[in-house]
N, C-alpha and C positions, 0 to 999 in steps of 0.2 A: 535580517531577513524581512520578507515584507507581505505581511498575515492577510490572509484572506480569507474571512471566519464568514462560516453558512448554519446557518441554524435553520432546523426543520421542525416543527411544532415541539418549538424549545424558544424561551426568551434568554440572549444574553444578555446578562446585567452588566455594569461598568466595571464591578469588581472584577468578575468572573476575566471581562477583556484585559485587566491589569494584570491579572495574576498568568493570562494564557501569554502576554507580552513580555511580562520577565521571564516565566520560564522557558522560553522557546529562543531567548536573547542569549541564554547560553548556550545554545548551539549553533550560535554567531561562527565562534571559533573554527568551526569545520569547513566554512565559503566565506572564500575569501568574498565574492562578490555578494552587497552588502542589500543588493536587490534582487537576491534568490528568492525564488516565490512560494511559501508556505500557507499550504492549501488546510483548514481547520473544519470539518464537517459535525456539528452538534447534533444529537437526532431522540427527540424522547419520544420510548417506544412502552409509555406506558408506565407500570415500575420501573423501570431501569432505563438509561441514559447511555448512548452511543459515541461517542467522537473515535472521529479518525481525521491520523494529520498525514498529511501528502510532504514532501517534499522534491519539486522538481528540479534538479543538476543539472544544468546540459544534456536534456532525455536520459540521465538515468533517474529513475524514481526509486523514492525510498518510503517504503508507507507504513504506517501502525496504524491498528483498529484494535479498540478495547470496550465493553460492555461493562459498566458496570451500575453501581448505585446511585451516585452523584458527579457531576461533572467535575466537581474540586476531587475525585478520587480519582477518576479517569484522567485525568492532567498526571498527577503522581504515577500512572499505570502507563500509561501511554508513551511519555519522553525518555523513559530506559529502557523500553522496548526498540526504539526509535535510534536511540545514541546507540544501543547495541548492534545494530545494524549497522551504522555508519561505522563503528569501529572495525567487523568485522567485511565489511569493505573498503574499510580504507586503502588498502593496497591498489584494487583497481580502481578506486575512484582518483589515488596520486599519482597512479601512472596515469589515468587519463585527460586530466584537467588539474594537476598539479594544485594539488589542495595543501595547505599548510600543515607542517607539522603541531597537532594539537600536544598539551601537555602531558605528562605521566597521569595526573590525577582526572579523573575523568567525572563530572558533574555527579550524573545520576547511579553509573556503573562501576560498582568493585570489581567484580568479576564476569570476565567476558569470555567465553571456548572460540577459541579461533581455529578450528579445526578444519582445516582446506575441506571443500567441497568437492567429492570423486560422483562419477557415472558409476552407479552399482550394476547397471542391466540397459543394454543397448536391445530395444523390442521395434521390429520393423513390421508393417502393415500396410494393405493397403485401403485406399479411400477414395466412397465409393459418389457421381454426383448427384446429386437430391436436394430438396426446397427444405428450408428450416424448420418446417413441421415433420417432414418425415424423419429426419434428424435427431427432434425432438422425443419423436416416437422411438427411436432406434436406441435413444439413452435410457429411456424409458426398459427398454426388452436387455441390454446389458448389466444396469444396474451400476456405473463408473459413476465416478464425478464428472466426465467429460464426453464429449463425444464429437470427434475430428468428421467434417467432410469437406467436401467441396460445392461449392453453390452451385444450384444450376441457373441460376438468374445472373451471377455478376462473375463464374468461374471465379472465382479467390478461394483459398481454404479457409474456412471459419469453423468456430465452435458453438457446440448447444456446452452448457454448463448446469448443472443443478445449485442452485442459490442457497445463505443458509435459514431464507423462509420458506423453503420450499419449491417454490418458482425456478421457471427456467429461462436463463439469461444467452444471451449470444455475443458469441464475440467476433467483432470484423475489424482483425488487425490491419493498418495500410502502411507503407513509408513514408516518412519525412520528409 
């Protein structure tokens, strides 16, 4: 894989980059292509220490985010978060881009629930158009995590989102 580490009012040391470069070397095994691009985000928020690692496949993303105490604990926290994902996509990521058969024994994870993912409740609504502030305001009066409209400036459907600082984030999904 081929790292591309961001650190935010955090300094990487050379260890810290040694230690992120072998353990992410073992998840070599799951792309075959050897220039898959591993996205490393470091972020000190103070006490406590942020990373999240991206990995992009051929537009599907695979991502972990862990908070913790030190960044050498968040590497241990983070990568079988990570491989537990890929395991429990493996199926559609080999039917779609024909990923190698990794081994029985799996790096960081003993145990992994591979419990198909079903639609519990199909909920239909409509949506209504408005500017991302009034949107904002509207998530605001609901109280969801989310909240679907439609732009009235660029017609797309996007989302207001509540953040977990609190803040409200937007989302403007486009095609490839």
């Amino acid at each position: 894989m081929k790292l591309e580490i961001t650190a935010k009012n955090y300094r990487v040391t050379d260890r810290l980059e040694r230690i992120l470069e072998g353990k992410t070397k073992r998840l070599d095994k799951y792309f075959p292509d050897k220039d898959t691009p591993c996205k490393i985000v470091m972020t000190d928020l103070g006490r406590q220490c942020k990373m999240e690692i991206s990995i992009n496949y051929h537009g599907t993303y695979i991502r972990s985010e862990v908070v913790g105490d030190t960044m050498y604990y968040n590497i241990d926290a983070c990568l079988p978060k990570l491989e537990r994902q890929l395991v429990k996509h493996r199926e559609k990521l080999n039917k779609s881009y024909k990923l190698p058969q990794a081994p029985a024994e799996y790096e960081f994870v003993s145990d992994v629930d591979v419990t198909p993912l079903t639609i519990a409740k199909v909920k239909r609504f409509a949506v209504g158009r408005m500017s991302a502030v009034e949107a904002a305001e509207n998530l605001e009066l609901v109280d969801h995590a989310f909240y679907l409209f439609v732009n009235e400036e660029t017609g797309n459907v996007e989302a207001v989102y509540r953040r977990n600082d609190g803040t409200i984030g937007l989302l403007q999904p486009y095609i490839e």
